[in-house]
N, C-alpha and C positions, 0 to 999 in steps of 0.2 A: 532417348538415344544413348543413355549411359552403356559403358560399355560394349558396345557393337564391335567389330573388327570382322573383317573377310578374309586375315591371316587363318592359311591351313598348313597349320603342322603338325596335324596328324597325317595317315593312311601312307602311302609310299615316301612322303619326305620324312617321316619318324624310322624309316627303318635303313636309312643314308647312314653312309659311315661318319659321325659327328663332324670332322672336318668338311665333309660337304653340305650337307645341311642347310647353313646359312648362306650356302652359294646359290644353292635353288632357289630358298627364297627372296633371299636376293631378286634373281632374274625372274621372281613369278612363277616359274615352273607347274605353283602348286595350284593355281590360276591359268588355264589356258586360255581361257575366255579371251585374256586381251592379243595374243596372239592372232586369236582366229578374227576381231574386228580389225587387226594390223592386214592379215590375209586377205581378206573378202573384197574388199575394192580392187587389189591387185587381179584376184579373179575374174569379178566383172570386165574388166578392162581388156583384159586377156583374150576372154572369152570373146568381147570385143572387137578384136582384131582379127578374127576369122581365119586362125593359123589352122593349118591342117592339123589331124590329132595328136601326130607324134611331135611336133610342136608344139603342141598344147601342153600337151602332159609334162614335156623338160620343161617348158618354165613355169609351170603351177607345180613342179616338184618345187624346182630351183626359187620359187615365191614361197614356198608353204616351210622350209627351211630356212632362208634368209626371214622368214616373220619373228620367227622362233629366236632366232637370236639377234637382230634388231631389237624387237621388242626388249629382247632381256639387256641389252645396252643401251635404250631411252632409260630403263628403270634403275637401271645403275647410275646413268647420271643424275636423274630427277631424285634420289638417296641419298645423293650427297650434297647437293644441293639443298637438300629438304630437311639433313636429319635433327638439326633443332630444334625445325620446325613439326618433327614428325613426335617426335618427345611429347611434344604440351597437344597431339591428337589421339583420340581413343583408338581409333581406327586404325593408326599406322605407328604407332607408339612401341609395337612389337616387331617391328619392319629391323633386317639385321643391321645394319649402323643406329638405328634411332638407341637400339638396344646394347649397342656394342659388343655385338654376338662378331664384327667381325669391323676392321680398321679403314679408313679412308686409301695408305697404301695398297692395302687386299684389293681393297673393291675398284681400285686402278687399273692394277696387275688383270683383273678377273675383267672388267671393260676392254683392256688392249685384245686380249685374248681374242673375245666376240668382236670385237671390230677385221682385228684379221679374219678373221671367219668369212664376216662379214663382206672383205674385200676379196676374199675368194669367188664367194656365191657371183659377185659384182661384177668382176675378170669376164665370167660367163656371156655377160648380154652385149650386145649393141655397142659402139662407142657411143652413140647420143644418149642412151640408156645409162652407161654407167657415167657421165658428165652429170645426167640428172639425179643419179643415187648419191653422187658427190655429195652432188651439190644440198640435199636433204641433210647430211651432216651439219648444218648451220641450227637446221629447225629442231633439231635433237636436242644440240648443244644450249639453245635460247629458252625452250619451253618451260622449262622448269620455273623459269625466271615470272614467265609471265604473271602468276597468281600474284606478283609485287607490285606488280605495275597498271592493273590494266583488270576492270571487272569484265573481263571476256576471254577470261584462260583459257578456256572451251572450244574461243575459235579458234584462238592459236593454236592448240590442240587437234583440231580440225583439219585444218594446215598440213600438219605434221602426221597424226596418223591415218589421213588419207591420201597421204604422200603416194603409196602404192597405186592408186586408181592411176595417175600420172606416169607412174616410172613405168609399170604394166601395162600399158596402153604404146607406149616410144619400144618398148620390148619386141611387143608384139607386130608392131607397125613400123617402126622407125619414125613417125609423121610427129610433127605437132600440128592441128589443127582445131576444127571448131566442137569436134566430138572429143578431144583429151580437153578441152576446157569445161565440155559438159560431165561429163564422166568425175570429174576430180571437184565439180560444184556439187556435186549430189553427194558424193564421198564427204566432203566438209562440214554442210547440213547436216546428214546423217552425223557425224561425230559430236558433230555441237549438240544436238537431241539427247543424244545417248549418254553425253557426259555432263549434262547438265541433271541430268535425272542420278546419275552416278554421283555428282558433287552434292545430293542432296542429304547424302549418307552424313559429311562432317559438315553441315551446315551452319550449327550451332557451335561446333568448336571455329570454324576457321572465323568466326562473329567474333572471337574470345581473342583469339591470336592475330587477329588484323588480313589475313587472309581473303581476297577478294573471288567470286566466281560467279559466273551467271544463274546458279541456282540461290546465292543472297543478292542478286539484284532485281530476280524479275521474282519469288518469294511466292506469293499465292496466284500472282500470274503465270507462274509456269506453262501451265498445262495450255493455255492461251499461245504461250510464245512455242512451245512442243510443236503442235497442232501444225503453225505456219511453217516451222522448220522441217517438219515430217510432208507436210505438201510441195514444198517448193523441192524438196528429196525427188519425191515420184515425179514432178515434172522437168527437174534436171535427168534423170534418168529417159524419162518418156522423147526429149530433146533429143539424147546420146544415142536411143534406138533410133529414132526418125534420121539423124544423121549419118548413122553406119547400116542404114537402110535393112534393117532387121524384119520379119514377114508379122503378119498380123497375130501369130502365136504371141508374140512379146507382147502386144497391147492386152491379150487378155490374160497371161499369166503375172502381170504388172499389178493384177487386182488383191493378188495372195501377200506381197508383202505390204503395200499400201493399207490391207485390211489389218496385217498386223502390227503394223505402226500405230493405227487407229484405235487398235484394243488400249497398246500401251497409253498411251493419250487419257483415255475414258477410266483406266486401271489405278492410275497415279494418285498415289498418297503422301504428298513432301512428308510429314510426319512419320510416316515406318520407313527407317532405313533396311530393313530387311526386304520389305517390297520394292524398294528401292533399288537394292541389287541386286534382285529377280529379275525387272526390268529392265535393269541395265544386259544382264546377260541374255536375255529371250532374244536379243539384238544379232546373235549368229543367226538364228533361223531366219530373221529377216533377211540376212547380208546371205544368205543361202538361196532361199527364196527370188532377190534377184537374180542372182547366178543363173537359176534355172528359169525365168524367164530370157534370160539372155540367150540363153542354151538354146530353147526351144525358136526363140526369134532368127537363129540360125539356120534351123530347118528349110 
């Protein structure tokens, strides 16, 4: 695992004006992957609520913008939070604070920023909608913490970026009910899978540095604990459709991403972290793949 990192500085963030540079990667920029699994559940959700098209479209704009820079403000705090700890990791050891390519005021200054932004996109939805975007500001601020405390980072992670399946469901609906607590359990699942397979990358360092997560806790059972997490996914979903009385198109378009969860499962190598973070990112076509059973279940 020597050496590995998923830091990209080369292609368009090498040709940023030097002062920007380290703000991009900063916020991942150079990484959209985690944007679009911050997205995807907000979509489902969405898609969920059965808004007519041009309501569809404003707030799967107003989702697909607010992911973008949400995301890049969980990363900013979980950087500063981390950056000692990102030092003594191969993976994130070139992350701009670990490196001091840029100062804990900067990356403040650069967080308030995207937060406004942030409170912009926010203004837009719902008043119970934006109480609950609020109120997600706790799970932002806590996360980081959790790898200290608790061999289940992941799920707290879960928690938090599948935070959207929730707020995009009250968006679309205003309602809380028994399909925004299905919709936002499959969201959780799903992210616990996917960052458990993700966490596998520094497995070995965060062994070294005291760093807890479910991929050194369940270790050659993974792909075991995967498995259940990836099932109980499809039938929190398969719930959310029976709930919002979706047509029998979704039970069989339900088969594409379940199949492809199933690859990953069967795919899995804890020992290559480059397959590792193949699988972790195959995880859009999955969160796509729903989408478009949901779509179709609309029909």
């Amino acid at each position: 695992m020597t050496g590995h990192t998923d830091i990209v500085a080369t292609g368009w963030v090498a040709r940023l004006p030097p002062g920007l540079g380290p703000y991009a990667l900063l916020a991942r920029l150079d990484r959209p992957i985690g944007a679009w699994l911050l997205f995807l559940p907000g979509l489902w959700s969405i898609l969920l609520g059965r808004l007519p098209a041009g309501a569809t479209l404003r707030l799967l704009l107003l989702f697909g913008v607010g992911s973008v820079v949400m995301r890049a403000a969980g990363c900013v705090v979980n950087d500063i939070w981390d950056r000692d700890l990102d030092r003594r990791v191969t993976r994130t050891a070139g992350r701009p604070l670990a490196a001091g390519m840029l100062t804990v005021r900067q990356a403040l200054a650069f967080l308030a920023v995207l937060l406004l932004i942030g409170l912009a996109i926010l203004l837009q939805l719902n008043p119970r909608a934006q109480l609950l975007g609020a109120a997600s500001l706790v799970l932002v601020g806590l996360y980081p913490l959790a790898k200290r405390v608790t061999w289940w980072p992941q799920l707290v992670m879960g928690f938090t970026f599948g935070f959207g399946a929730p707020l995009g469901y009250v968006a679309a609906t205003g309602r809380v009910d028994a399909a925004f607590l299905a919709i936002y359990a499959a969201a959780i699942l799903w992210d616990l899978a996917f960052d458990t397979i993700y966490a596998h990358q520094d497995r070995e360092d965060d062994a070294l540095v005291g760093v807890r997560s479910t991929a050194r806790l369940f270790g050659t059972w993974t792909r075991p604990f995967l498995a259940l997490c990836d099932a109980a996914t499809i039938a929190a979903l398969a719930l959310a459709g029976a709930l919002a009385g979706l047509s029998p198109a979704f039970w069989a378009a339900l088969v594409l991403p379940a199949a492809l969860l199933a690859w990953q499962v069967w795919r899995l190598d804890i020992d290559d972290p480059a397959l590792c973070l193949r699988l972790f990112r195959a995880n859009r076509e999955v969160g796509l793949a729903v989408g478009l059973a949901i779509l179709l279940g609309r029909l």
